[in-house]
C-alpha positions in Angstrom: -63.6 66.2 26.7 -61.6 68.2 24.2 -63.6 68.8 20.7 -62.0 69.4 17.2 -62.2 73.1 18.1 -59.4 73.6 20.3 -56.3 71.7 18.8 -53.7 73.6 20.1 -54.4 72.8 23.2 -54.6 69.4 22.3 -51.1 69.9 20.9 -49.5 71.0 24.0 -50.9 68.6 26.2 -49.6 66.0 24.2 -46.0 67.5 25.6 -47.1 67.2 28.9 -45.9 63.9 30.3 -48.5 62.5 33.4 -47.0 59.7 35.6 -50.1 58.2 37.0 -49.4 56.3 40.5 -51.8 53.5 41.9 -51.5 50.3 42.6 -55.1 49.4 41.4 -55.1 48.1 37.7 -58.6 49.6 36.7 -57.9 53.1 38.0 -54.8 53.1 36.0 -56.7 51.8 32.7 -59.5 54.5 33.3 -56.6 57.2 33.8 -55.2 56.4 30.8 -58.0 55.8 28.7 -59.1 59.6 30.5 -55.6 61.4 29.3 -55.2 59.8 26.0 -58.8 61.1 24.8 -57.7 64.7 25.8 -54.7 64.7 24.3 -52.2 63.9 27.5 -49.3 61.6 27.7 -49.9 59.1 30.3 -47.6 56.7 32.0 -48.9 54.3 34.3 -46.9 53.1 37.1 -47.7 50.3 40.0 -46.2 51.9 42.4 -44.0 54.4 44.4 -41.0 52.6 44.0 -41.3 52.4 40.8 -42.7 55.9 40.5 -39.5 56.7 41.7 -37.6 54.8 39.0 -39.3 56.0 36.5 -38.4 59.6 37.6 -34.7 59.0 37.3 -35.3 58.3 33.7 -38.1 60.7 32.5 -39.6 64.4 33.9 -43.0 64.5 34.5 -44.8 67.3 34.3 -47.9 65.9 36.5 -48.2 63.2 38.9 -51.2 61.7 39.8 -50.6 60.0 42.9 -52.7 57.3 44.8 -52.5 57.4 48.6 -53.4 54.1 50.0 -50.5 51.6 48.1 -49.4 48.6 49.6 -45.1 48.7 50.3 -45.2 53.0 49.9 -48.2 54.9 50.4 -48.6 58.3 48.6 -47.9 60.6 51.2 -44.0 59.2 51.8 -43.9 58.8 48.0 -44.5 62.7 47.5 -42.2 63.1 50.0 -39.2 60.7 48.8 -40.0 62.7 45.1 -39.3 65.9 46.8 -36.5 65.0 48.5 -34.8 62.9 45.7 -35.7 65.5 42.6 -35.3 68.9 44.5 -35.7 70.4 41.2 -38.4 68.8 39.7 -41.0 71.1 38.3 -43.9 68.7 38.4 -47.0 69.4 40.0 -48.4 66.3 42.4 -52.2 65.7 42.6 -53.5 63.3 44.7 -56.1 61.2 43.4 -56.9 59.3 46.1 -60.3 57.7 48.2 -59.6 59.3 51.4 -61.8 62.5 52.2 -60.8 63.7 55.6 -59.4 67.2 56.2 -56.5 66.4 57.5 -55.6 63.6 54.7 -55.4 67.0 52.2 -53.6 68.4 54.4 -51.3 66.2 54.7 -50.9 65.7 51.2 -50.1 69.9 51.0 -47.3 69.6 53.6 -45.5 66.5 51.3 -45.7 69.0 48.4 -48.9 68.3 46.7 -50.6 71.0 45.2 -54.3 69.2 45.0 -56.4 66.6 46.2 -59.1 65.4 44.2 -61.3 62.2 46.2 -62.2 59.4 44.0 -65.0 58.9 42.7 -64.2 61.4 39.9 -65.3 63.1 36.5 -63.1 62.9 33.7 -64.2 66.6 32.8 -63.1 67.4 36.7 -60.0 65.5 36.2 -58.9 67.2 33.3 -60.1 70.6 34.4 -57.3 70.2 37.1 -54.9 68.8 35.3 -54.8 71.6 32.7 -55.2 74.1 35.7 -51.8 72.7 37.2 -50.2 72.6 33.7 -51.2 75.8 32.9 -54.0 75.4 29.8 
């Protein structure tokens, strides 16, 4: 977690928009209670249909993506997001239960750039999230 110390980079994260995706209600409290503490901007979203409509409204500049949603799993999500926003500069990290090999890989051939398996730390979390965004 972020001390006193290092404001600026409190200050810029609180620029950085994160569009947290997963359908399960706690996650998406812990995620936000996570991101608000170190100075991010979450949005929490149900899921990737409505990821998707949020996206026509606001740009992200992370997305934290579950895979395993009921209606549209993560993977097609990522995929519809890269299709649908060509230009869209945001990074996707999938925050997700599944651990296999070929579920990252996966996610890296949709257009994710990470893959971090739940359980996780909120110091791990946000030591990827401000690698992505560039802190």
């Amino acid at each position: 977690m972020t001390t006193g110390g290092d404001e600026r980079v409190v200050g810029a994260r609180k620029r950085s928009l994160v569009l947290c995706v997963d359908d399960d209600i706690n996650i998406r409290g812990i995620l936000q209670h996570i991101l608000q503490e170190d100075g991010y901007t979450p949005m929490m979203c149900p899921s990737g249909s409505e990821c998707l409509s949020i996206l026509d409204r606001v740009e992200a500049r992370l997305i934290l993506l579950d895979v395993d949603m009921p209606e549209m799993d993560g993977f097609t999500t990522c995929s519809k997001v890269r299709e649908r926003y060509p230009n869209l500069a945001a990074k996707i990290i999938f925050l997700t239960g599944r651990r296999t090999i070929q579920d990252a890989e996966e996610a890296k051939v949709r257009g994710g750039h990470d893959f971090i398996v739940k359980p996780f730390t909120a110091d791990r979390l946000v030591k990827r999230l401000d690698h992505w965004i560039g802190y």
